[in-house]
C-alpha positions as CSV (number, residue, x, y, z in Angstrom):
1,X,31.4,-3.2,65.6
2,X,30.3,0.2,66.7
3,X,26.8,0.6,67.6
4,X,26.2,3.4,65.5
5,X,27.6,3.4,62.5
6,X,28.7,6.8,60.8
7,X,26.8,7.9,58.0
8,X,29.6,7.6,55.3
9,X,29.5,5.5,52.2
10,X,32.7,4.4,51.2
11,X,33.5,4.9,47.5
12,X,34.8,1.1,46.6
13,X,36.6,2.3,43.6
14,X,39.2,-0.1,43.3
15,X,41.0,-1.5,40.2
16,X,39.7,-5.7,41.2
17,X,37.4,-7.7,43.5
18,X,39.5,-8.8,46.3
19,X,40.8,-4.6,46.9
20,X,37.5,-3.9,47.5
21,X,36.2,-6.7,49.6
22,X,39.5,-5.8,51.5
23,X,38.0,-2.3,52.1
24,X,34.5,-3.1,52.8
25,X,36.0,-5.7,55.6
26,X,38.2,-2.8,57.1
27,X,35.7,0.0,57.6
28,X,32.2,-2.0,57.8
29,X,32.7,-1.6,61.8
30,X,32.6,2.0,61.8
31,X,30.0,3.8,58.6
32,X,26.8,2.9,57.4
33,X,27.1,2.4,53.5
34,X,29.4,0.6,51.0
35,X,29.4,2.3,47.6
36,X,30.1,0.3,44.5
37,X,30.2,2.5,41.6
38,X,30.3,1.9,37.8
39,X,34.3,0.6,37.5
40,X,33.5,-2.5,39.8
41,X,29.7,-2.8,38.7
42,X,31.0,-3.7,35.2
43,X,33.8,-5.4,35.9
44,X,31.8,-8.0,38.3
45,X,28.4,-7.2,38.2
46,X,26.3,-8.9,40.9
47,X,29.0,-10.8,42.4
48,X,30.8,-7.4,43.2
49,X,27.7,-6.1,45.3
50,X,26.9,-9.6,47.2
51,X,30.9,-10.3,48.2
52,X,31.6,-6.6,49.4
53,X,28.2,-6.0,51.1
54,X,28.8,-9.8,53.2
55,X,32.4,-8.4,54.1
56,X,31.2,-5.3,55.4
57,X,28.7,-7.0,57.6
58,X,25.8,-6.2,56.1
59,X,25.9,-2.4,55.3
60,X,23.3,-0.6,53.1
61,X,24.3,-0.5,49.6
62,X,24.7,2.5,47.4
63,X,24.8,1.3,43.8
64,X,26.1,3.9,42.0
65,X,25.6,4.0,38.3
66,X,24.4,7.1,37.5
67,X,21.4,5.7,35.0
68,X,20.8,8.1,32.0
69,X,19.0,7.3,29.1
70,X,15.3,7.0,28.1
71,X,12.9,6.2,30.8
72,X,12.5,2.4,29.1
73,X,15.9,1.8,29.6
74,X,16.4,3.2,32.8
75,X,12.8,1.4,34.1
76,X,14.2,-2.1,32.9
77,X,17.9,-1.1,34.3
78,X,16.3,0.2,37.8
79,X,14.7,-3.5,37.6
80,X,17.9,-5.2,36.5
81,X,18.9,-4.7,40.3
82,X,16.0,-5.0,42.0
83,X,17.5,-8.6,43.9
84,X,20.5,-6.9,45.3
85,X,18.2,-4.7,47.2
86,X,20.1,-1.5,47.3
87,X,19.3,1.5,49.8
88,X,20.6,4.2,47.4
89,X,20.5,3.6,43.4
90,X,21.6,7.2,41.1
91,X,20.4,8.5,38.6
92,X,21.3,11.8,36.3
93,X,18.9,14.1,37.3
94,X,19.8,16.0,33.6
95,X,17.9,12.8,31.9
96,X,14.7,14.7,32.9
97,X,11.2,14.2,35.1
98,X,9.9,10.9,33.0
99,X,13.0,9.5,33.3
100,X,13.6,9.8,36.8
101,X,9.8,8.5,37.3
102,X,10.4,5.5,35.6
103,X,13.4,4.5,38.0
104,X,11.2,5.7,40.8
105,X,8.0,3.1,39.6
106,X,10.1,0.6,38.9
107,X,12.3,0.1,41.9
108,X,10.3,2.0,44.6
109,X,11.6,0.1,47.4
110,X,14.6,1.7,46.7
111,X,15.7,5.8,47.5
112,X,16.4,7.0,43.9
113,X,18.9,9.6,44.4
114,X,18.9,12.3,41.7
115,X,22.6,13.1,41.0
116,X,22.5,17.0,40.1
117,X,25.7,18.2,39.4
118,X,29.0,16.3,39.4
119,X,31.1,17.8,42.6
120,X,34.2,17.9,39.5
121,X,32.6,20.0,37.5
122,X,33.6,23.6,37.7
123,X,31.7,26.8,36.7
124,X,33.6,27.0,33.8
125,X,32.5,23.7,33.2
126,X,29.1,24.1,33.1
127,X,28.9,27.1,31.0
128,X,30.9,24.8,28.5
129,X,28.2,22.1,28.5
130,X,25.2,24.8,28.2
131,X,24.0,24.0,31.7
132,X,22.6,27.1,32.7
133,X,24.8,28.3,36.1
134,X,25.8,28.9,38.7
135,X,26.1,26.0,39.7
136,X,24.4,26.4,43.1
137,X,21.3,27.3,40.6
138,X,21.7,24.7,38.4
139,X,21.7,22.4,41.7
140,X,18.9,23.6,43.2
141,X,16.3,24.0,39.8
142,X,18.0,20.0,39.2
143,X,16.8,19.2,43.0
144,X,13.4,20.5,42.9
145,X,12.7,19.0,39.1
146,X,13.9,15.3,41.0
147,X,11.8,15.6,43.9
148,X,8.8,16.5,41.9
149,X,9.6,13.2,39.6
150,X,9.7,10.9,42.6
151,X,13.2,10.9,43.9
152,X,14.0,10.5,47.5
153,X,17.4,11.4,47.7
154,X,19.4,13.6,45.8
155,X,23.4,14.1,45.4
156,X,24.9,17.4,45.9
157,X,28.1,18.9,46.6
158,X,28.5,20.1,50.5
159,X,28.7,23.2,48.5
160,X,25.3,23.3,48.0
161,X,23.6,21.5,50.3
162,X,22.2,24.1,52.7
163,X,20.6,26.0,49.9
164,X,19.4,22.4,48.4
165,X,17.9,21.2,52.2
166,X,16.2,24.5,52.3
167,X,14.3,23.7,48.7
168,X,13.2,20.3,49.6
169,X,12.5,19.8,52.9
170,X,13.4,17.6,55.4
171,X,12.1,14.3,53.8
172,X,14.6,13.6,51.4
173,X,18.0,12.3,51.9
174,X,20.9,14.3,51.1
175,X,24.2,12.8,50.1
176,X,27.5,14.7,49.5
177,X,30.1,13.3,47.6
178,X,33.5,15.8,47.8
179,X,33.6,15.3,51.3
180,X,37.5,15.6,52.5
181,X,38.9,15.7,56.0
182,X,40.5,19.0,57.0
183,X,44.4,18.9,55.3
184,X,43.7,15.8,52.9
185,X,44.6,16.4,49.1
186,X,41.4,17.5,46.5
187,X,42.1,14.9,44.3
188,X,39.4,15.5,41.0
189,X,37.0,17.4,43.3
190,X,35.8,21.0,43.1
191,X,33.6,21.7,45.4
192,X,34.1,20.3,48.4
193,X,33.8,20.4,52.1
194,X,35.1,18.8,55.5
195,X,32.7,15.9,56.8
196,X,31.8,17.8,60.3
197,X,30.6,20.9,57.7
198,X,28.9,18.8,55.2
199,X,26.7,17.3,58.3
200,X,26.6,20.8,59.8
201,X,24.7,22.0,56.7
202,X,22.1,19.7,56.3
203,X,23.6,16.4,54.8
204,X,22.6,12.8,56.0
205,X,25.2,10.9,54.0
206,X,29.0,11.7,53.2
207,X,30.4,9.9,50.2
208,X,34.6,9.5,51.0
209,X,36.6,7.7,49.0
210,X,40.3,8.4,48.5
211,X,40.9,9.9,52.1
212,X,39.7,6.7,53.5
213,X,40.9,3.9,50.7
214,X,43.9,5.6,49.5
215,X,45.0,5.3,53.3
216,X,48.2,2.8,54.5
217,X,45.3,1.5,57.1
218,X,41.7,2.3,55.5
219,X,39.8,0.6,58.7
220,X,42.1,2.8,61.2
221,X,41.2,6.0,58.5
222,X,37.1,5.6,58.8
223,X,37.3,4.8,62.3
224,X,38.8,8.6,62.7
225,X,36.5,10.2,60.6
226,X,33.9,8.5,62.5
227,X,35.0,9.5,65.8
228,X,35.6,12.7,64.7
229,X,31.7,12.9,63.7
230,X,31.0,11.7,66.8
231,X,32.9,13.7,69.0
């Protein structure tokens, strides 16, 4: 295992159990985080979180189910997973500053991390939804609202992340999902950025999903975006 682990959390997206145990063993020796998002959370629940964070050796969890409803439900949801102990757990940052408090009271062990806008959604997109743009706006006005609420990390794209750094300060953590390796395909993302400028700019965690897990060899894929980081 490398002694210091990149800061990437691998998106575990995959369509059963044993896929993404199978991922989380290949590229625990080289990034910090294991992501397991809604597709795997509901398929398996708790089981999901405890077999891919013991294949990955031990990695910090990112639980990522984006929690948005009234600030009851999201309190008693935030509690729900208090046992599995997770570094990172998301929340909408559109569900508002009582929400986001309630997650934050609730489960304050635990860096609640403020999604603000979706790295697939495109300008166009928001002025279709009503979200008042652009979307670097929108981003930073969602950033500052989550802070102020108690949230210690927020998610941004790498689009927006130096503007966003520069609004909160140095104290809360930064994630940036859209992260792709120079030449790899877009897939569903917008906004997006390669992992050496996403770090450049002020992030301290790259979500990468499909450029790593898509891969023939995902263990031999992280292991060269981590060198690359460290180089």
């Amino acid at each position: 295992m490398t002694a210091t682990p990149a800061p990437i959390a691998v998106a575990l997206d995959a369509p059963d159990l044993a896929t993404a145990v199978g991922w989380a063993e290949a590229v625990g020796p080289y990034v910090s985080t294991v992501k397991v998002g809604l597709e795997l959370y509901l398929a398996h629940g708790h089981d999901a979180v405890r077999r891919v964070r013991g294949a990955s050796g031990g990695r910090d969890l990112f639980l990522d189910l984006k929690l948005h409803d009234i600030p009851n439900t999201v309190a008693g949801a935030a509690r729900s997973v208090a046992d599995l102990a997770p570094a990172y757990l998301t929340v909408h940052a559109s569900g508002g500053t009582a929400m986001i408090r309630a997650a934050a009271e609730a489960l304050p062990q635990t860096r609640i991390t403020a999604v603000t806008v979706l790295t697939s959604l495109s300008e166009a997109d928001l002025d279709a939804v009503g979200l008042a743009g652009p979307a670097l706006d929108a981003v930073r006005r969602l950033a500052v609202l989550s802070v102020e609420a108690g949230a210690r990390a927020l998610v941004c794209s790498p689009r927006e992340v130096a503007a966003v750094r520069a609004a909160v300060g140095p104290d809360i953590h930064l994630v940036t999902p859209g992260v792709r390796p120079a030449g790899a395909a877009l897939g569903d993302q917008t906004r997006v950025a390669t992992p050496e400028q996403a770090l450049a700019d002020g992030a301290d965690l790259l979500v990468i999903g499909r450029p790593v897990t898509a891969a023939a060899d995902p263990g031999a894929a992280a292991a060269a975006i981590a060198a690359a980081l460290a180089g």
